[in-house]
N, C-alpha and C positions, 0 to 999 in steps of 0.2 A: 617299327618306325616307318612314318609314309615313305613312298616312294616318288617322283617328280614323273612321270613319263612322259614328256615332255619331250622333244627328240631336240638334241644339242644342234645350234647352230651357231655361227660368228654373228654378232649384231649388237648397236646399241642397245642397253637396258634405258624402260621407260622410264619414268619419273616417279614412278609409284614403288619400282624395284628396289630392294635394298643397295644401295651406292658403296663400292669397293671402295675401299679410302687407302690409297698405298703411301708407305713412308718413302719416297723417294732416293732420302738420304740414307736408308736402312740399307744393309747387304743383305743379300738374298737369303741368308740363313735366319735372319728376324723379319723375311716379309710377308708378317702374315696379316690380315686383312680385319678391318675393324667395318662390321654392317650392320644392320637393324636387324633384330631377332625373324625369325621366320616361321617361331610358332608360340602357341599360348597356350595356358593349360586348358581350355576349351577347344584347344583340337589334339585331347589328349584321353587315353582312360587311362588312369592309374588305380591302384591300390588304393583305398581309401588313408590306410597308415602311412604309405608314402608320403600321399600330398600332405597330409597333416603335419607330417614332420619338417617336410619343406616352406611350408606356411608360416612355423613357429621360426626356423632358423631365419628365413625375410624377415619378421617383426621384431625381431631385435633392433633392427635397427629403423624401423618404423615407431616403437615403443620405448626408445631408449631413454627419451628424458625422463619419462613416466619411473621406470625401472631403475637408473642409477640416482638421479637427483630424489624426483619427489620422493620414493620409496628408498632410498638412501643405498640401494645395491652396492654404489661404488664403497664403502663403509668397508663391505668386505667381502666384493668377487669386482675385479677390475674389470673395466668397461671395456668391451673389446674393441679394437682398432678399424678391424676387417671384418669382414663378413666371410669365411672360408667354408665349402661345404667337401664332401665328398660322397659321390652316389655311385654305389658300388652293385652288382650285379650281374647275372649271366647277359650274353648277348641280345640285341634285339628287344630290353626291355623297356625303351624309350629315355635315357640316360641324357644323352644330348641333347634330346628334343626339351626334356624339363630346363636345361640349364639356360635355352633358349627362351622357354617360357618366363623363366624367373628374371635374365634381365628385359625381358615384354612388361612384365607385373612390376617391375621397377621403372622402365622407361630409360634403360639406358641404352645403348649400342656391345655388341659382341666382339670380343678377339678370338677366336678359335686358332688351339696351337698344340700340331704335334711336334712328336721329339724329334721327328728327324726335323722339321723347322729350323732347331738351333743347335745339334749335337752336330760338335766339329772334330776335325781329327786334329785339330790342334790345339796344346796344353794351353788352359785359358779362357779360350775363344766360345766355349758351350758357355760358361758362366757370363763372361760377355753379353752375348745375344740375350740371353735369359735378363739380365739387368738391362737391358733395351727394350725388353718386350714389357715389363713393368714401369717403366717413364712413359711409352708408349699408352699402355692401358689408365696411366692415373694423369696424363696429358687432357684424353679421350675422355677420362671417366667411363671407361670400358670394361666390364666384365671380363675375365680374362680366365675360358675353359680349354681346360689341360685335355686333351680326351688320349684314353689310352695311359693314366701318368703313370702304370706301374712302374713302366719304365725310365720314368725319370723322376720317382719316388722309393724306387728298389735300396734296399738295405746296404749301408756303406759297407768300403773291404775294409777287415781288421786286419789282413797281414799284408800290405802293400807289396807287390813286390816288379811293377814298372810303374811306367811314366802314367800309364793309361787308367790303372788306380787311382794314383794321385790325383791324374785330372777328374775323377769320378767323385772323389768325397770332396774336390773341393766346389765342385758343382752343385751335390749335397748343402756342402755348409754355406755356401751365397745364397742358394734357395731359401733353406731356413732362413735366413736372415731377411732377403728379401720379405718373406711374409711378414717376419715380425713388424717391417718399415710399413708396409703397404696399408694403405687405408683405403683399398676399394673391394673388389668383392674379386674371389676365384671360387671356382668349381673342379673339380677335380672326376674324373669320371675313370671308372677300371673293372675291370672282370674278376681283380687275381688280386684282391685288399691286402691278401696274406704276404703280398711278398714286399708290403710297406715298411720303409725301415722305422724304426717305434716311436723318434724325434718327431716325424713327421705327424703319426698318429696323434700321438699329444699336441701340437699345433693345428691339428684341425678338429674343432668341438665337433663338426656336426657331418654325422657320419651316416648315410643315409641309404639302406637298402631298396633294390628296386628289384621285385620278387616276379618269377614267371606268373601270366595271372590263371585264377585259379577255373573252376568252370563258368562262376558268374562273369567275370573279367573275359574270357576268352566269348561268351556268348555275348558280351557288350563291344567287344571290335570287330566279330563278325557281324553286327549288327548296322557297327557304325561304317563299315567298308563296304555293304552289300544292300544295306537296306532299302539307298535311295540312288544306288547308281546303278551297275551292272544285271541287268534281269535275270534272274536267276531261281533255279528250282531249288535249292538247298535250304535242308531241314538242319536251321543254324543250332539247336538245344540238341539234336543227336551231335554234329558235330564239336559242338561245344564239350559234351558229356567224355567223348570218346578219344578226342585227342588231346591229353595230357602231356604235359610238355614244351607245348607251343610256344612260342612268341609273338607280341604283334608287330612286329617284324616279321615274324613269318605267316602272317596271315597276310599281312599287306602285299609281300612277295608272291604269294599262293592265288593271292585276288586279281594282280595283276598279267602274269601267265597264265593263269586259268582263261582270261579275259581274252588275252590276244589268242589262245590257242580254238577259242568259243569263236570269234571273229574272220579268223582265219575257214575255219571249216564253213563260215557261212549262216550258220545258227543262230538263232533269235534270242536264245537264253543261256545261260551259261547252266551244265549239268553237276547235279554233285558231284558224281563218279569224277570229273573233269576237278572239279577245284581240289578232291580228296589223292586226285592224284600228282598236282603241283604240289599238296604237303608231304606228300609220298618222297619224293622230290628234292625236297628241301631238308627231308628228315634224314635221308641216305646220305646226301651229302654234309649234313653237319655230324654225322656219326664219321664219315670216312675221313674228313678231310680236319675239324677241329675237337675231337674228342668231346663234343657236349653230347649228352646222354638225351634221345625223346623218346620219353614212354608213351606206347600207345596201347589204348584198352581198346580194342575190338573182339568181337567175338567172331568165334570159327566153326563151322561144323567137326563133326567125330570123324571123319572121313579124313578133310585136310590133315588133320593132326597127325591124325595115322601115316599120313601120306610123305609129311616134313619129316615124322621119326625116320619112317624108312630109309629116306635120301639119307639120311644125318648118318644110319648104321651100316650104309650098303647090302642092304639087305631087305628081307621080308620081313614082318611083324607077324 
């Protein structure tokens, strides 16, 4: 996912900038902000399956007279209300960015909304907020992306046994409900599908993977982040080849401290050794810190090996 570098200041936004739109009359636990999308699937590379799939779930409702009247679908699969997707995936895989793109490609406005947004500690008050941010979004005719909803898509409790329960499945059950009333579009976006409760599953058709990309995909974002900005000596198809794993999220973060640390020292061009060690970087830390797995194929001389056994045995080989 790009990154803005851009250094934060206080200042009006120009006229061109997406316009925060706040509900005034909202409590701070539903204030979340309705703006024009920030990206398109042209400042995107996806998986070729992905986008496809995402393509078909929009023309539903671009195609619908077509599919339920003329060709008589509604006869016998009922016309859906909403539009609900869910794009599910390891981190960094451009999740957000598409849900963005998709309402670009529609021409609506975005809600963006996490759980802490409207998870209250009072019985009630989370389903509340949630039924605000939905009159809110179908007010707006707004998109309205959950990011992160495992968490407020997690599997109800079967053996209640406080208040904090109770108030969790009946959060559960307005949600559901909510969708079934809604007739505008949500996206749902998560790392961890698996820990969906199954009501939910069954109410959202279209379920949509977004895969780490593979060497083609990884040599097309190095391509598209380095090609035509940063001067740079790297040989993009070795590193494409050898770092397995990756995201373009973590390219774009590898592009951009590679960049500052090339600038810093003075240097005209950015080195590979320099960018391969911002992925270095990013690979340490998402092992240490979030448990994702990145495989890296490089090759080592016989000597190294030798050299890591030994440390490994405290001893000699």
């Amino acid at each position: 996912m790009p990154i803005d570098p851009t250094p934060i200041k206080r200042r009006d936004p120009p006229r061109d900038e997406p316009q925060k739109v706040e509900d005034q009359k909202a409590p701070a636990a539903v204030g979340s902000l309705v703006e024009r999308p920030k990206y398109r699937f042209s400042d995107m590379i996806l998986a070729e399956e992905t986008l496809q799939e995402i393509q078909d779930a929009i023309s539903v409702f671009q195609f619908r007279e077509k599919l339920f009247v003329e060709w008589k679908l509604a006869n016998v699969i009922k016309s859906p209300a909403n539009m609900c997707l869910d794009f599910y995936g390891e981190p960094g895989t451009g999740k957000s960015m598409a849900a963005n793109a998709v309402a670009a490609q529609l021409g609506i406005p975005i809600m963006r909304v996490d759980y802490a947004d409207i998870e209250s500690k009072y019985v009630g008050e989370t389903s509340k907020n949630l039924t605000k941010l939905f009159d809110r979004a179908s007010a707006g005719n707004a998109l309205l992306l959950f990011d992160e909803a495992d968490a407020l898509l997690s599997r109800r409790v079967t053996e209640m046994s406080s208040v904090t329960d109770v108030s969790v499945n009946q959060t559960r059950s307005v949600l559901l409900t909510l969708l079934d009333r809604f007739s505008g579009i949500v996206i749902f976006t998560t790392n961890f599908i698996s820990n969906y409760d199954p009501a939910f599953l069954r109410r959202i058709p279209y379920h949509i993977h977004f895969p780490l990309p593979d060497e083609a995909g990884r040599l097309a974002l190095l391509r598209h982040y380095l090609s035509d900005t940063v001067p740079n000596t790297i040989d993009f198809a070795q590193v494409a080849r050898d770092r397995r794993g990756i995201s373009g999220a973590d390219i774009a973060n590898a592009t951009l401290t590679a960049a500052l640390r090339t600038a810093r020292a003075g240097l005209a061009s950015m080195s590979q050794a320099e960018f391969e060690a911002a992925l270095d970087r990013i690979a340490r830390s998402k092992r240490d810190n979030s448990g994702w797995s990145v495989v890296e194929e490089r090759e080592v001389s016989e000597r190294y090996a030798v050299s890591q056994i030994e440390k490994t045995r405290g001893g000699t080989v």
